[in-house]
N, C-alpha and C positions, 0 to 999 in steps of 0.2 A: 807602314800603313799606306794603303791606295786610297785616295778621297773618295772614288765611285766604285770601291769593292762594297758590298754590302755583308759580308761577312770581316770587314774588319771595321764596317762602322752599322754597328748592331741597329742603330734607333733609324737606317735607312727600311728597314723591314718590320714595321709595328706587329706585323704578327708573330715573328721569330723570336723564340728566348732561347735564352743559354740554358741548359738543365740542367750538365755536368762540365767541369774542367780542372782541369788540372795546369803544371808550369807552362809546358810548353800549348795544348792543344783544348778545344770546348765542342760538346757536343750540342749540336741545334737543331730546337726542333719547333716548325708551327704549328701555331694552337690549334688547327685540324688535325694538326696529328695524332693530340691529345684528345681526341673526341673517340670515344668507346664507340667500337663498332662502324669508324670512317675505314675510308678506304687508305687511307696513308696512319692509320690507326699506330706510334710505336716508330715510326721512320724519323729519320734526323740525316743530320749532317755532322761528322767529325770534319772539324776545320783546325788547323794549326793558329796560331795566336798571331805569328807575325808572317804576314803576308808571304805565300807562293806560289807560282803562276801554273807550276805542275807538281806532280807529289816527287817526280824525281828530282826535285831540290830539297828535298827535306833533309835534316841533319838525323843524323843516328838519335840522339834525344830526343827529338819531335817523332822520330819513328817509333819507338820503346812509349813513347808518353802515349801515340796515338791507338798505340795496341794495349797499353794499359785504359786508357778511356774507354774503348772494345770492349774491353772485359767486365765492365761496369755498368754497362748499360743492360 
């Protein structure tokens, strides 16, 4: 965990919730997003659970988990 990631300290972004996650990875999304008929209407972030500064650090699980969370959304 980074102290000033805001994806690994969720209550840094009072607008952002978690919708879905799973072991490794959570998908995030702001409550504009969830506004029927915004312009970011349905958009998010898939974020891994434990801190990475690029996706080519991800481990083979966090990759499988991130493409299972994909497919759920």
């Amino acid at each position: 965990m980074v102290n000033d990631c805001v994806f690994c300290n969720l209550e840094m972004e009072p607008e952002q919730g978690m919708i879905l996650s799973n072991e490794y990875c959570m998908f995030l999304q702001l409550k504009q997003a969830q506004i029927k008929g915004s312009r970011l209407e349905g958009s998010g972030l898939i974020v891994p659970k434990k801190h990475r500064a690029t996706v080519f650090e991800l481990t083979l699980d966090e990759w499988n988990a991130t493409y299972t969370c994909f497919t759920q959304i």
